[in-house]
N, C-alpha and C positions, 0 to 999 in steps of 0.2 A: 651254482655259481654265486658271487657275491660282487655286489658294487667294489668299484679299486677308482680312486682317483688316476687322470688319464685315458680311461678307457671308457666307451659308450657305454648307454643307456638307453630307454625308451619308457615310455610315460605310461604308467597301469592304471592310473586314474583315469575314469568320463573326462574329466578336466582337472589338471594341475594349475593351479595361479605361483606365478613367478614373482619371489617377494626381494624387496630391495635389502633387505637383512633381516633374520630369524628375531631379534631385538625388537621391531620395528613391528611384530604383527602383533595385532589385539586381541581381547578378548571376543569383542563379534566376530571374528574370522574364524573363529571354532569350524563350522561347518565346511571351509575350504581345504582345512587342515586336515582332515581324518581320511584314510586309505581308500575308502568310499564316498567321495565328496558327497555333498548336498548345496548345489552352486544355487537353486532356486531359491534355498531357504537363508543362506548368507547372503544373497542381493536382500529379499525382504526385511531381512534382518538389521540392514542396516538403512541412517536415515540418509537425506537426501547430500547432506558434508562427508558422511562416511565414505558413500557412493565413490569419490572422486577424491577419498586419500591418495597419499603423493606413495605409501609402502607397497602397491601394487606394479609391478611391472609392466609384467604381460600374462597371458596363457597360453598353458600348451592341452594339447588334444590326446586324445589316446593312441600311442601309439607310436608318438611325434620326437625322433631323437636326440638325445641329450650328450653333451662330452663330460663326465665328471670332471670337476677340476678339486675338489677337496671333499671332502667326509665329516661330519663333527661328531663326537661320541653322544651326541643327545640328538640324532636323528635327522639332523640338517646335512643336504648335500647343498654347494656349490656347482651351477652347472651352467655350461653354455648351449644354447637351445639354437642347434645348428643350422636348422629349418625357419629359424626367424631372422632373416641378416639383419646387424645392425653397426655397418662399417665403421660412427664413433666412437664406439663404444668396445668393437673387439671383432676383428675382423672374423675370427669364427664363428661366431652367430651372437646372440643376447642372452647377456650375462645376469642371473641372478640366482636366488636360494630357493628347493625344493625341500619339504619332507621328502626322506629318501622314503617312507614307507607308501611315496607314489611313483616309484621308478622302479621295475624291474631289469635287470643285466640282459644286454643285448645278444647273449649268446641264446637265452632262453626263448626267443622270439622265433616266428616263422621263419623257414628258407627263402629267401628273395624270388624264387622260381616258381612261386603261388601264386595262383591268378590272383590281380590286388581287384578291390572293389573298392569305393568312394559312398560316405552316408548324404545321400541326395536330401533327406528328410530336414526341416532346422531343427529338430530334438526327436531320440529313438532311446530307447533301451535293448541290451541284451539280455534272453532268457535264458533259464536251463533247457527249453526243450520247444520247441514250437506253441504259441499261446503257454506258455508257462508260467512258473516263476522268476520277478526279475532277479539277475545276480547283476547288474551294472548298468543303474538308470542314468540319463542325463547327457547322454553320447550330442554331440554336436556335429551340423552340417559340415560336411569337409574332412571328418575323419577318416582316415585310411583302412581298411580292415583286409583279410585276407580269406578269399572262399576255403570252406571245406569242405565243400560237395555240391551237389544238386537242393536245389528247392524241393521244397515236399508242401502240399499243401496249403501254397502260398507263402510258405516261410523258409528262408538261408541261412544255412550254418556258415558260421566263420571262426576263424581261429583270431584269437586277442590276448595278448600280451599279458602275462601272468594268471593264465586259464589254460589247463593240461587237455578240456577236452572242450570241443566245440561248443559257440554258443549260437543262439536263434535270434530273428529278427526279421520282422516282415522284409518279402522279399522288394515290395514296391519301395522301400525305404532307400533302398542301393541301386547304384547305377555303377557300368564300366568306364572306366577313364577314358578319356578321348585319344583318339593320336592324334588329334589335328591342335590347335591353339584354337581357344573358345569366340564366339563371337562376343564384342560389346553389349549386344544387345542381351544374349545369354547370361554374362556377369552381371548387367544392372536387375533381370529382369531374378535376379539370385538377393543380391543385393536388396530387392523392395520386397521379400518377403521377411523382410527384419524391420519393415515401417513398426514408430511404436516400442520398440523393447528398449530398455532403459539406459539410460547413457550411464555407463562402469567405468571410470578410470584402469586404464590397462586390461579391460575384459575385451573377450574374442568369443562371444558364445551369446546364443540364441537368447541366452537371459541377463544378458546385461553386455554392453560391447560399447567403445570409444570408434575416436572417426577415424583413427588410422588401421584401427583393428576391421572394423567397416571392410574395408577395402581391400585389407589382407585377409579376411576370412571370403568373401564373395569370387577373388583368384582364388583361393588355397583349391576350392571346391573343384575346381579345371585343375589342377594338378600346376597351378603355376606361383611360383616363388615371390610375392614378391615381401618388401623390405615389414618390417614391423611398425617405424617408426615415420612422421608423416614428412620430416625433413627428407630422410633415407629413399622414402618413397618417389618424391620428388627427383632426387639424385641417379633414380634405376630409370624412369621413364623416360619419355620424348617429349620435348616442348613444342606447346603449337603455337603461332601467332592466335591473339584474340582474335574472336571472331569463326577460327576454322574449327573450333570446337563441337564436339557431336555425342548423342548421347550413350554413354558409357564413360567418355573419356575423363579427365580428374580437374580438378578446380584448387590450387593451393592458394594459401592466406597467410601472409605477416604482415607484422607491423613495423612503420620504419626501422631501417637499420637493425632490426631483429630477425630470427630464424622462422621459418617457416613453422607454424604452428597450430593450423589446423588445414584440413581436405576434405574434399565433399564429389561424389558425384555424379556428373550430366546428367538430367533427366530429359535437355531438350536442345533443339538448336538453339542459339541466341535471336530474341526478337529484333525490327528492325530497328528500334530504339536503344538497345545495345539491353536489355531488359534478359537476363538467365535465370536458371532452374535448377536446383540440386537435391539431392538425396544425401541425407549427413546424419551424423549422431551429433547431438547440439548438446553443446555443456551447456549452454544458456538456459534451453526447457528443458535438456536433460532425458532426451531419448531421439529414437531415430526419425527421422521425418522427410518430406518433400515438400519442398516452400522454393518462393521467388525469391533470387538473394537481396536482403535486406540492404537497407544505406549502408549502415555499420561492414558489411559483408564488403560490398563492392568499393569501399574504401582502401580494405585489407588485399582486395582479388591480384596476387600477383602474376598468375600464369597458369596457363591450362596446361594440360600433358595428356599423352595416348601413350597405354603401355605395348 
């Protein structure tokens, strides 16, 4: 089967980055571009301005599917990434450009009637064979994969999107999807294992991740949708009066008369002094952290939410 504009897709890269137009990417961004990313070595790659260019979207995960909406004969697809909502912008999902040579045709994927399994781990690779050799490093927490049998000496096969036959992966690395909705406590406590990794304009991944990506990789993990973007975020959740906020729940920030612009979240009730606590990716120092919200913070704080 071949990509067609209109019709799905699904993402064969560890990690695809969604770029604002094929024009617009650099020459550091080599490493996000090739059919086998290397996402650890384009964050290092770049300095700390590059980090939080404006040509990066979002990213998608492996696995994670796409709506082609055009093709270009030099290897660019147009795509909307279903799985990410992003109501302003396109009520299908978030729109930007892939190398198609990261997407392979939705036909070619598992049957939906595969046990699914969830990557618990925040970074795994797949092997050929149990402790093998890698065929696909760089796999991030929250990826989707699909069993292909039983464990064998502590390692599970799974089936992955443009791979004819099973690949390996410790089996401690995967978990089953829940059927219940996750606790608060469970998301944050998902969330503070990303203390520390560096803040990436439009990154969703264990090696470099923004504050609304934050929030939407720490759900994605529980199997829950929510928006990509931190306004959009806002928009899907419940607002609480200050005060009734609890930890898991979200903390948004604008600036007058401007959109919502950055989120961060609870790590604690509110002291008696009205004094809170968040877990955020901070463009200011520029990775993830847990800090008391600062002046500048609690000037911007417009509203708490529970999703």
């Amino acid at each position: 089967m071949e990509l067609q504009p209109g019709r799905e897709a699904v993402v064969g890269a560890a990690v695809a980055t969604l770029w604002t137009d094929p024009e617009a990417v650099r020459p550091i961004d080599r490493p996000a571009l090739a059919t086998r990313t290397d996402i650890p070595a384009w964050i290092s790659g770049m300095d700390s301005d590059q980090q939080v260019g404006d040509c990066v979207l979002s990213q998608l995960l492996l696995g994670e599917r796409v709506l082609v909406t055009e093709l270009r004969p030099d290897g660019w697809a147009h795509v909307v990434a279903v799985e990410q909502p992003a109501a302003k912008l396109d009520p299908r999902g978030y729109p930007g450009w892939l190398p198609t040579d990261q997407l392979v045709p939705a036909e070619e994927t598992v049957p939906a009637d595969v046990a699914p399994l969830v990557l618990d781990a925040s970074v795994s690779a797949l092997r050929a064979a149990p402790d093998g050799p890698v065929v696909l490093p760089g796999l991030i927490l929250g990826t989707r994969l699909a069993a292909a049998g039983t464990a064998r000496d502590g390692w599970r096969p799974v089936h992955a999107p443009g791979h004819a036959e099973p690949l390996w992966l410790p089996e401690s690395h995967l978990a089953e999807p829940s059927a219940t909705p996750p606790t608060a406590a469970e998301v944050l406590a998902v969330a503070q294992r990303l203390l520390d990794v560096v803040y990436v304009w439009g990154g969703v991944t264990a090696y470099g991740i923004d504050c609304s990506g934050l929030v939407h990789l720490a759900w994605r993990r529980f199997g829950v949708q929510l928006p990509r973007d931190a306004d959009d975020q806002a928009a899907a959740t419940v607002p609480l009066t200050l005060g009734d906020e609890r930890p898991g729940d979200l903390y948004f920030f604008a600036r007058p008369g401007r959109k919502i612009h950055h989120i961060g979240i609870v790590t604690a009730e509110p002291g008696s002094a009205g004094d809170r606590r968040m877990l955020h990716a901070c463009y200011r120092r520029r990775r993830v952290l847990e800090e008391a919200l600062p002046a500048e913070r609690v000037a911007t704080l417009v509203g708490a939410h529970r999703v």
